[in-house]
C-alpha positions in Angstrom: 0.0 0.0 0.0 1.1 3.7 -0.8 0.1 7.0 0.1 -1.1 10.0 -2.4 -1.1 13.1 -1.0 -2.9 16.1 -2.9 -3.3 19.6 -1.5 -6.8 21.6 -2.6 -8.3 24.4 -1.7 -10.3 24.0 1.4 -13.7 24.9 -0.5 -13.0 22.6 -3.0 -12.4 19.6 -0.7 -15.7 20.7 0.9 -17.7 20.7 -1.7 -15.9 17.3 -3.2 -17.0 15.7 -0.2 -20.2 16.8 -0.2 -21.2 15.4 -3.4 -19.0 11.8 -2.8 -21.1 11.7 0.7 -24.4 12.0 -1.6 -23.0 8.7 -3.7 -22.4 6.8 -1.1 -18.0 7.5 -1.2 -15.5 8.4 0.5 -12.6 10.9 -0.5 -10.4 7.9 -0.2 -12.8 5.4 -2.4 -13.4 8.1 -4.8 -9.3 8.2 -5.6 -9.3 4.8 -6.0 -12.3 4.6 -8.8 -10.7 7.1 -10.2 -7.6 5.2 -10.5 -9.4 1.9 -11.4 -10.7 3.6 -14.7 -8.0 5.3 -15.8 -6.3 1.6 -15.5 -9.0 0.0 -17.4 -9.9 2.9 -19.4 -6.0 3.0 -20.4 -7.4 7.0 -20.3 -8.6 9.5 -18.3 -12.1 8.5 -17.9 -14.3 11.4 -18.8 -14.0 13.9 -21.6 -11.5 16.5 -21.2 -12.8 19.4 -22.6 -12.8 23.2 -23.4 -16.0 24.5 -22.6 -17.7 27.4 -24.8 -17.8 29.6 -21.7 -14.3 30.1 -20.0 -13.2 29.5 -16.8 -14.3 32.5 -14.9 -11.9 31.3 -11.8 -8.5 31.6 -13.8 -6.8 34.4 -15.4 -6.1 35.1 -19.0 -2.5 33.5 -18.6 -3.7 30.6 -16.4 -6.5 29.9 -19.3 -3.5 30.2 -22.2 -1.5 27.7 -20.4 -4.6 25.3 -19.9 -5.5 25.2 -23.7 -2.0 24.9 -24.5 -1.4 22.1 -21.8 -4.8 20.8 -24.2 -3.6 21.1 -27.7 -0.7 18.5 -26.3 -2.5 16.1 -25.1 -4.8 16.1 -27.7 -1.7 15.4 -30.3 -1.0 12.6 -27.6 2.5 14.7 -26.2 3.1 13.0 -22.8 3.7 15.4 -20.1 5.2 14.3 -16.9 3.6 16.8 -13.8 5.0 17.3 -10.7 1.7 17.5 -8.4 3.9 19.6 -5.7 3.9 22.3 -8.0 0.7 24.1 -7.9 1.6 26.1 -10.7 2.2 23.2 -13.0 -1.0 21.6 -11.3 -3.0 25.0 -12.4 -1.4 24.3 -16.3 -2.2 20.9 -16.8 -5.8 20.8 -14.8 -7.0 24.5 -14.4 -7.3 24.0 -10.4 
């Protein structure tokens, strides 16, 4: 067994857990579904999109590096992410 550690905004975790309570999961179960697909999935298992309406929570830099962070793995670039670094984490997943 291993240990994942992920830092998030309290608000965010909050809400998260809300939600997961609703379904009958906890934080802890949730991460491992997650995982579970992406294993089975061999992909990240819902759609990754860019929605019409931008992300009113990021800034016009944050948003470039998002669809840019996109456009790569949408040509099927692999990116390796160090999940430490909230700045990379804001690039690659717009949190």
């Amino acid at each position: 067994m291993t240990y994942l550690q992920v830092r998030l905004e309290p608000a965010i975790k909050t809400e998260a857990e809300m939600v997961l309570d609703q379904l009958g999961l906890s934080m802890t179960q949730a991460v491992k579904l997650f995982f579970k697909q992406v294993i089975m999935r061999k992909a990240i298992p819902f759609s990754v999109i860019i929605p019409e309406k931008k992300r009113a929570y990021v800034t016009a830099a944050e948003e470039a590096m998002i669809e840019e962070s996109l456009q790569q793995i949408g040509q099927g670039k692999a990116v390796e992410i160090d999940m430490n670094d909230e700045r990379e984490v804001k690039k690659y997943f717009g949190v």
